[in-house]
VOGU-3710 file (C-alpha; in Angstrom, 3 decimals, decimal comma):
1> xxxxxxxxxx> 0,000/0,000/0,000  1,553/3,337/-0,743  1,369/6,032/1,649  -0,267/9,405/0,904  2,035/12,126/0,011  2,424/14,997/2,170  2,434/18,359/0,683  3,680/21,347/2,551  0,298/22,506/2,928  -1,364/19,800/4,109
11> xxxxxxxxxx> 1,527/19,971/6,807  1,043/23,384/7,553  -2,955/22,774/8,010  -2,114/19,536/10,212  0,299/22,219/12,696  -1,850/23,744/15,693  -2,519/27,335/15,273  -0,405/29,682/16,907  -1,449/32,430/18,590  -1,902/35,519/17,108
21> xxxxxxxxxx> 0,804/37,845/17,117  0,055/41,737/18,100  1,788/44,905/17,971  1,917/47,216/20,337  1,534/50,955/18,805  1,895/53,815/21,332  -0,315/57,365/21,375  1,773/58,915/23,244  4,842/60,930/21,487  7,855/60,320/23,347
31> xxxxxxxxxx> 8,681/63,342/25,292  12,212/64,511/25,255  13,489/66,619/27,905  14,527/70,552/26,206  17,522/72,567/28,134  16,647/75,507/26,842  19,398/78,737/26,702  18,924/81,600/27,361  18,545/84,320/25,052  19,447/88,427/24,916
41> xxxxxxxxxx> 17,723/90,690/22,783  14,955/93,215/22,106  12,556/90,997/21,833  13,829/89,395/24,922  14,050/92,355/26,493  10,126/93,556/25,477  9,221/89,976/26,827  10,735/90,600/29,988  8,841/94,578/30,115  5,876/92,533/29,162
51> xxxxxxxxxx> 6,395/90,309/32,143  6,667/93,084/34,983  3,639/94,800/33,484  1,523/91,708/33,700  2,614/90,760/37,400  2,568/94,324/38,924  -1,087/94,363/37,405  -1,207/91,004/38,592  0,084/91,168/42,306  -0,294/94,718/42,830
61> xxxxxxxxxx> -4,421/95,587/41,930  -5,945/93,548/44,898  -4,142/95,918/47,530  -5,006/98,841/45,936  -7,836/101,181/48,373  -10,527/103,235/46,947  -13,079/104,641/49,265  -12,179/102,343/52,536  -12,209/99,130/50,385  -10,356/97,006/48,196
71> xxxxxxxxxx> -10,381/98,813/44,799  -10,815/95,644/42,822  -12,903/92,727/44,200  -14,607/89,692/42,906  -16,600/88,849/45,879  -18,058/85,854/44,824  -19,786/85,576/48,661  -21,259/88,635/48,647  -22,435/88,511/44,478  -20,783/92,366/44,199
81> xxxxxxxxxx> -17,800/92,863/41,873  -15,690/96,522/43,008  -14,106/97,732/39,898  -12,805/100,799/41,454  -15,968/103,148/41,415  -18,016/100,562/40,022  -19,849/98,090/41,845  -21,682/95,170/39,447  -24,166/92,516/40,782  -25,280/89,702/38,983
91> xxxxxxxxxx> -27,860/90,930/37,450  -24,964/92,977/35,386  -23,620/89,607/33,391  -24,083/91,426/30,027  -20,883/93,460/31,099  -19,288/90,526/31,488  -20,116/89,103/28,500  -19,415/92,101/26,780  -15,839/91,985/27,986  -15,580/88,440/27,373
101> xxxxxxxxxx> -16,286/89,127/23,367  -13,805/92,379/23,295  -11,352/90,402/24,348  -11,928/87,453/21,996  -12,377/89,908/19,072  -8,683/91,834/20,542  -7,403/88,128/20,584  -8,661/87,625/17,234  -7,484/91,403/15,695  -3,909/90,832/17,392
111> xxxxxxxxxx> -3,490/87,184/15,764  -4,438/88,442/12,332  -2,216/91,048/12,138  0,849/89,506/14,044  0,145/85,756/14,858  0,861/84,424/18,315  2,235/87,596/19,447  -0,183/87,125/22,604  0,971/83,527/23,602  4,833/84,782/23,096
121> xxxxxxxxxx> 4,277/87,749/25,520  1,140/88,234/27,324  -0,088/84,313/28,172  -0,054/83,618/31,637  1,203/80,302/30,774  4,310/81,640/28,657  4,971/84,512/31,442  5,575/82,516/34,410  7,244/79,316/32,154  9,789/82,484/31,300
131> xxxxxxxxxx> 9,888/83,509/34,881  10,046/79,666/35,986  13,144/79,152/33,524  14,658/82,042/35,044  14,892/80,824/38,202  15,977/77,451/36,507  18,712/79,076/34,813  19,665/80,894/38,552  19,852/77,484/40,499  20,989/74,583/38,181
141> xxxxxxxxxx> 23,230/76,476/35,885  22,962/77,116/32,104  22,109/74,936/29,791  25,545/73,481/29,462  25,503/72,833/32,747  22,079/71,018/33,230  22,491/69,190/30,568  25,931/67,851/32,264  23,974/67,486/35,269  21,366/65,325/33,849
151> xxxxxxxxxx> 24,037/63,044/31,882  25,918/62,233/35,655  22,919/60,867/36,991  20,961/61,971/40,657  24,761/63,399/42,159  24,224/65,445/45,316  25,054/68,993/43,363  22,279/68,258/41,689  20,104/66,979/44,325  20,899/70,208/45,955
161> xxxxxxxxxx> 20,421/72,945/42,931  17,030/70,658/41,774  16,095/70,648/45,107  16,077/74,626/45,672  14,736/74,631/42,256  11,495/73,023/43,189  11,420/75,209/46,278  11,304/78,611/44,710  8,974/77,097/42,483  6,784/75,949/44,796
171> xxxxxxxxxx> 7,303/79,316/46,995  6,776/81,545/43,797  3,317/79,605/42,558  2,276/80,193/46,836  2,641/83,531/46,324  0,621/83,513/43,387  -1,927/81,463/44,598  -2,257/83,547/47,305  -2,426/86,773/45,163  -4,837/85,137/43,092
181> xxxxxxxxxx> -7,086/84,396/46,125  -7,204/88,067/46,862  -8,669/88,919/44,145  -11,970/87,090/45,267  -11,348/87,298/49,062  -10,723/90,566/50,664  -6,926/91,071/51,020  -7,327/91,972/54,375  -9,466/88,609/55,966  -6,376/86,408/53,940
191> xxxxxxxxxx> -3,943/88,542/56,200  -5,422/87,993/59,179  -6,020/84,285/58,135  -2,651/83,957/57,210  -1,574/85,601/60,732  -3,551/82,438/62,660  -2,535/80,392/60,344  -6,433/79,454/59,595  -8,503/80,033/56,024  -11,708/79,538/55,055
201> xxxxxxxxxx> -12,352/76,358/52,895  -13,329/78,436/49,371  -9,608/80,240/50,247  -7,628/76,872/50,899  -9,162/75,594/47,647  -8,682/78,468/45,581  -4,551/79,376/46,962  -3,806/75,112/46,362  -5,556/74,756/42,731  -4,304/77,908/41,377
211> xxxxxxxxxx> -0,599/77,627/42,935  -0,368/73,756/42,003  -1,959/74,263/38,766  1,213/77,169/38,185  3,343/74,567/39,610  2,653/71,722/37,186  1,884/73,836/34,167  4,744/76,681/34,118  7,207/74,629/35,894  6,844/71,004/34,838
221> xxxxxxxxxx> 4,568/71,061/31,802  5,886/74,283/30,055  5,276/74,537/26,438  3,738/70,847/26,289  0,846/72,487/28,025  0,459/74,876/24,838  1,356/71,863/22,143  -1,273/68,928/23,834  -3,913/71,338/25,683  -4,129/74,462/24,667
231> xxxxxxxxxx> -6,716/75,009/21,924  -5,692/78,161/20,506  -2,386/76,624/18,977  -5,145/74,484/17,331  -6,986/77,094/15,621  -5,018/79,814/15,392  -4,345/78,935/11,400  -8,105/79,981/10,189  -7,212/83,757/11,592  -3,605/84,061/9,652
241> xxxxxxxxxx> -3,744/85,162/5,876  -0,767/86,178/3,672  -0,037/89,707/5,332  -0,373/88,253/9,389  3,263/88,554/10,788  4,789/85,219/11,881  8,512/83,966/12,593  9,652/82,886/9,504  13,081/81,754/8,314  14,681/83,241/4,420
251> xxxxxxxxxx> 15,457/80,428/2,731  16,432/82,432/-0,178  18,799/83,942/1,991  19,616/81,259/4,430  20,022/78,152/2,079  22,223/75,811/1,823  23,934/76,365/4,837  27,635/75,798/5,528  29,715/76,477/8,745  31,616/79,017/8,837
261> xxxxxxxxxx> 35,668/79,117/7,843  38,112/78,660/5,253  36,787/75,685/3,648  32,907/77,603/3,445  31,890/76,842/-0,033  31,155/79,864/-2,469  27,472/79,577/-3,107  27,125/79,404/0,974  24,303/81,732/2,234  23,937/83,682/5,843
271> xxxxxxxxxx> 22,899/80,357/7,851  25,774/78,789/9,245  24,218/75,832/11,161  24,595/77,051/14,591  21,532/75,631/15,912  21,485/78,681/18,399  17,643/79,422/16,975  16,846/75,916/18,300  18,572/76,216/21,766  16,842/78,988/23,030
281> xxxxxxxxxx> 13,244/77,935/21,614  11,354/77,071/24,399  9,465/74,733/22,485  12,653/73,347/20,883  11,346/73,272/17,735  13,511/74,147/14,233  12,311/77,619/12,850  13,817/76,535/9,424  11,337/74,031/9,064  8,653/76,393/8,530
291> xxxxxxxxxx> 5,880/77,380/11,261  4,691/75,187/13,435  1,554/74,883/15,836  4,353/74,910/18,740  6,029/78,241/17,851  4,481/80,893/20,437  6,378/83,979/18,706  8,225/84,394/21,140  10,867/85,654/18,645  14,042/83,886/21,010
301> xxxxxxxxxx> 15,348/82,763/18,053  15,147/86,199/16,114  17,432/87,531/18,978  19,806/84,736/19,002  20,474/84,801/15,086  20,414/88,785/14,856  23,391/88,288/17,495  25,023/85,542/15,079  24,826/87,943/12,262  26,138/90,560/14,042
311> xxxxxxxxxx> 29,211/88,759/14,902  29,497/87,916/10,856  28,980/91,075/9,859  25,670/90,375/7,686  22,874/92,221/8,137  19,984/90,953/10,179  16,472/89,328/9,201  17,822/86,023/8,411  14,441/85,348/11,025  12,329/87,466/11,430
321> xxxxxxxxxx> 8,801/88,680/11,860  7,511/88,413/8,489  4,093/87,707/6,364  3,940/84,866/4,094  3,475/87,286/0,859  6,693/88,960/1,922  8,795/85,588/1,648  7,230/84,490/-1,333  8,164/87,330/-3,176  10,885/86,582/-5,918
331> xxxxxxxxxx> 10,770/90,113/-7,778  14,291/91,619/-8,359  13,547/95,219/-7,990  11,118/94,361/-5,209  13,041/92,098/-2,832  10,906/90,253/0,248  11,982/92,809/2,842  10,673/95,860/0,733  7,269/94,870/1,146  5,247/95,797/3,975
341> xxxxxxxxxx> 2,203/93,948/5,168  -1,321/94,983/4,535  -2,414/96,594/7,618  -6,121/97,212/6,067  -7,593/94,126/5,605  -11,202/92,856/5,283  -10,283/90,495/8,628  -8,345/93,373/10,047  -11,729/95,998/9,444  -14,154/93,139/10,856
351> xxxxxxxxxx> -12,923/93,085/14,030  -11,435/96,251/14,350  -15,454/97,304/13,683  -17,217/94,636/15,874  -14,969/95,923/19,111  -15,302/99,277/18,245  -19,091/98,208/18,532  -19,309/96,182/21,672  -17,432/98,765/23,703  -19,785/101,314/22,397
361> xxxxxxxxxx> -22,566/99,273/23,646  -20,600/98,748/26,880  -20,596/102,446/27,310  -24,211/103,145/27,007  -25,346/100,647/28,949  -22,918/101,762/31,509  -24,250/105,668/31,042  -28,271/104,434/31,058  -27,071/102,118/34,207  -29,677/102,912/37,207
371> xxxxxxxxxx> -28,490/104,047/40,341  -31,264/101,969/42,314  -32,867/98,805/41,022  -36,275/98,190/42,140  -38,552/95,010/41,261  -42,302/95,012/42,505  -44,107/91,890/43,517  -47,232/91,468/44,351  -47,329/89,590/48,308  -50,038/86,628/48,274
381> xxxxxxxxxx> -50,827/86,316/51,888  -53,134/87,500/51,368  -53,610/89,277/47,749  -56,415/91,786/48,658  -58,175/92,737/51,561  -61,210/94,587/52,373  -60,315/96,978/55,683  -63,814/98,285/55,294  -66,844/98,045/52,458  -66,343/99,154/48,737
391> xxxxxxxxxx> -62,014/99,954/50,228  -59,944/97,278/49,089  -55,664/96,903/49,861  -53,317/95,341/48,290  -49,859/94,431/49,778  -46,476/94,629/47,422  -43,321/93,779/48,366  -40,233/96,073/47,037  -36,838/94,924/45,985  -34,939/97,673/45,996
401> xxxxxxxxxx> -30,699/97,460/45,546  -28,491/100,803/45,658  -25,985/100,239/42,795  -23,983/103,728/44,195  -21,735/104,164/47,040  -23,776/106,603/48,599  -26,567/106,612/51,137  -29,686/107,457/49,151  -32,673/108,752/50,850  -36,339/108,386/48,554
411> xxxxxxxxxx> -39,174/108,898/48,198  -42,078/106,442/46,895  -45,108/107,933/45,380  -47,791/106,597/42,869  -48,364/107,771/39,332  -51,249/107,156/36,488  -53,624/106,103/38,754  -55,650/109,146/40,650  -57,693/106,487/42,317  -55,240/104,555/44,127
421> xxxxxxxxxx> -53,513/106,364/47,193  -49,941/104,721/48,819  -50,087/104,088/52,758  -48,298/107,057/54,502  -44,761/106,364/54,990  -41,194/108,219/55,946  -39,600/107,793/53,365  -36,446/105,059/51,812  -33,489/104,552/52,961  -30,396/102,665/51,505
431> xxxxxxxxxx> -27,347/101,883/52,636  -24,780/102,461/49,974  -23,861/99,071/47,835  -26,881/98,048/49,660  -30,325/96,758/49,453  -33,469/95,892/50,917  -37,240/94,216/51,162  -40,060/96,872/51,596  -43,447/96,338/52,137  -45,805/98,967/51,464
441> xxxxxxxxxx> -49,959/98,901/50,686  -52,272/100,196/48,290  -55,488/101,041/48,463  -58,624/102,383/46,865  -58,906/106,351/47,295  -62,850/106,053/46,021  -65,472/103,311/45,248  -64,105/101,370/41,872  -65,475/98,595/39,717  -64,464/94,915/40,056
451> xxxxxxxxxx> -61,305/95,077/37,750  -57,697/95,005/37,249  -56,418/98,569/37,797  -52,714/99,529/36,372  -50,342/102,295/38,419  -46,740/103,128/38,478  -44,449/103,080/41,838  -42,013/105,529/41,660  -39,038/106,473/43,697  -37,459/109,629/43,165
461> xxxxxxxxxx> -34,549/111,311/45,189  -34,994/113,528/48,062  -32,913/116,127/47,453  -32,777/116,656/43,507  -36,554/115,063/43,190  -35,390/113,065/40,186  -36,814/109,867/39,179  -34,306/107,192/39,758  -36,201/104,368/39,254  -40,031/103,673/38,204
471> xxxxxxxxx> -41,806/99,832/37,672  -45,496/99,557/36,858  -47,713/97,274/39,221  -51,523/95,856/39,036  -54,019/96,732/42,029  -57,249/94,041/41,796  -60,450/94,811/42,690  -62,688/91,651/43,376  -66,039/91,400/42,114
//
């Protein structure tokens, strides 16, 4: 009998089957630790003016006085919001929604004409990352020597220069955290908090997530904060055109590059390969690669090549702020840098327009603003009685708030309704910033018909007589 043949196939199908094989494929981009340099410049030196405006504004408003109080308060407790002379209450969230959409439409205007000037100088996140990095650069050395730090291993220098690191870290963001708190607590009660050692829970929570939210993303985050969470870098390319200033590398100029020397070839241009535009990038990304969602315009590497070029003797620009029309220009007799960017633009009008219109807006409101609020309700317990036949009352129940810092005496009197007569009274007063429930009745001067009867309440000033606030009521007569 002769045996069956058996084909490599058949053997293969005979074999048990293996398990399947998998490969694991990671999300996460390796992060890579970046020693940045630091840098010297104008631009440097405007970031650094930009960062003492921001944090004398910052740490200096909430213990400024006006009047006997803090001159800027968000007191959340209270609902009242001191903007110097101006107190707001929540029924005044159009202001703040009005400020909310200058500010996106500024955000939007300053990004169309000059990119990410704002994350480069004016972010919080990028001002105390530069502030953080100074105090790097003060403790562990330059980058030279953190880098030869980091390649020793955990030596006990740098035990002891990382270790005061992270403790003027930590002291600066519980500073700030405390700062921050004042701004919504009064300065004073977190003084005498502080002094016993003893703060309200609201306080605690606020000084801890707002210093350890500095901590982790100025100090330890930095820039990856902007790349991974930050959704302007996302967007930011829908509000650039061809005349929006960005940081952009010559390559007609620049390319190829060659290092400087002897041997440098001919056809060499200004670039000489430093790499000094990387070093001091806090994002550590290469400029000469074009712009990328990671550049915050902070223009570091403008200073550190205008210094290169300054040492060569070439003139500077080789980066630079610059629109995209202006690199793409090849015209002899109309080089790149000859051209200036289009400052009136149909983006550039838009927005310049809608602010101009929402502050207007802001501004009337804020002129038509009443100095005393009042809101009429009619009480239910009960809604009318009858003192005496054919005389009917009625009681209503006044909320009055004074939006002034000022005592303000009133007076309450009835209008469009000669029938109806207002229950004898000494008058309103109100507590500046303050506010009140008043109950006063109505009742019928002479016989009237079963009906619904409309009048005016009216408060009007004691000394001037002028009407500062007026709401129309109902007075029901039962059949």
């Amino acid at each position: 009998m002769i045996a069956p043949r058996i084909t490599p196939l058949m053997m293969a199908a005979m074999q048990t089957p293996s398990a399947p094989q998998y490969r694991t494929i990671s999300v996460y981009t390796k992060f890579d630790p970046v020693y940045v340099r630091e840098s010297q410049g104008r631009f440097t030196r405007l970031r650094w003016f930009c960062v003492l405006l921001t944090q004398l504004v910052f740490f200096c408003t909430p213990w400024l006085q006006w009047n006997g109080r803090q001159a800027v308060l968000l007191d959340m407790a209270a609902r009242k919001f001191y903007l110097f002379g101006l107190i707001l209450y929540p029924h005044d969230l159009i202001y703040l929604a009005l400020l909310l959409i200058v500010c996106a439409f500024g955000l939007f205007l300053v990004t169309t004409i000059a990119g990410r000037v704002w994350c480069g100088y004016g972010c919080p996140q990028s001002v105390y990352t530069l502030i953080m990095m100074w105090i790097e650069n003060r403790t562990e050395g330059n980058r030279s020597h953190r880098m030869r730090l980091a390649r020793e291993g955990w030596t006990t220098e740098r035990l002891l220069r990382t270790g005061s690191k992270h403790a003027l870290w930590l002291l600066f963001s519980a500073l700030a955290g405390f700062t921050f708190t004042a701004w919504f607590v009064p300065a004073s009660e977190l003084i005498s908090g502080l002094q016993q050692w003893h703060f309200s829970a609201g306080a605690t929570t606020s000084m801890l997530l707002y210093g350890g939210l500095m901590y982790a993303n100025a100090g330890l985050m930095r820039t990856q904060f902007c790349r991974y969470l930050c959704p302007y870098a996302r967007f930011q390319g829908s509000m650039l055109d061809q005349d929006s200033l960005i940081i952009s590398y010559d390559n007609q100029r620049g390319e190829p590059r060659a290092k400087p020397g002897a041997d440098r070839p001919a056809g060499a241009n200004s670039c000489i390969d430093c790499g000094l535009c990387v070093q001091v990038c806090p994002a550590g990304i290469d400029i000469r690669k074009g712009l990328q969602h990671d550049c915050t315009a902070c223009a570091a590497c403008i200073d550190a090549c205008d210094h290169v070029m300054d040492k060569l003797d070439l003139p500077r620009g080789l980066i630079s702020y610059s629109s995209a029309r202006q690199m793409q220009s090849t015209k002899p007799e109309q080089t790149a840098r000859k051209l200036r960017p289009r400052l009136l633009r149909p983006r550039v009008l838009v927005y310049s327009a809608l602010m101009l219109l929402m502050c207007l807006s802001a501004g009337v409101l804020l002129a038509k603003r009443d100095s005393v609020r009042m809101h009429v309700q009619t009480d239910r317990m009960p809604a009318v009685r009858e003192p005496a036949p054919g005389q009917f009352e009625q009681v209503y129940r006044l909320h009055l708030l004074n939006t002034r810092e000022e005592t303000g005496n009133y007076d309450l009197n009835i209008e469009d309704a000669p029938a109806l007569t207002l229950n004898p009274h000494d008058g309103i007063r109100l507590a500046p910033a303050g506010g009140g429930l008043i109950s006063v009745t109505v009742r019928n001067a002479v016989t009237l018909k079963p009906g619904h009867y409309r009048f005016r309440l009216t408060l009007r000033d004691k000394a001037t007589q002028q009407t500062v606030a007026s709401e129309q009521a109902m007075f029901r007569v039962p059949g």
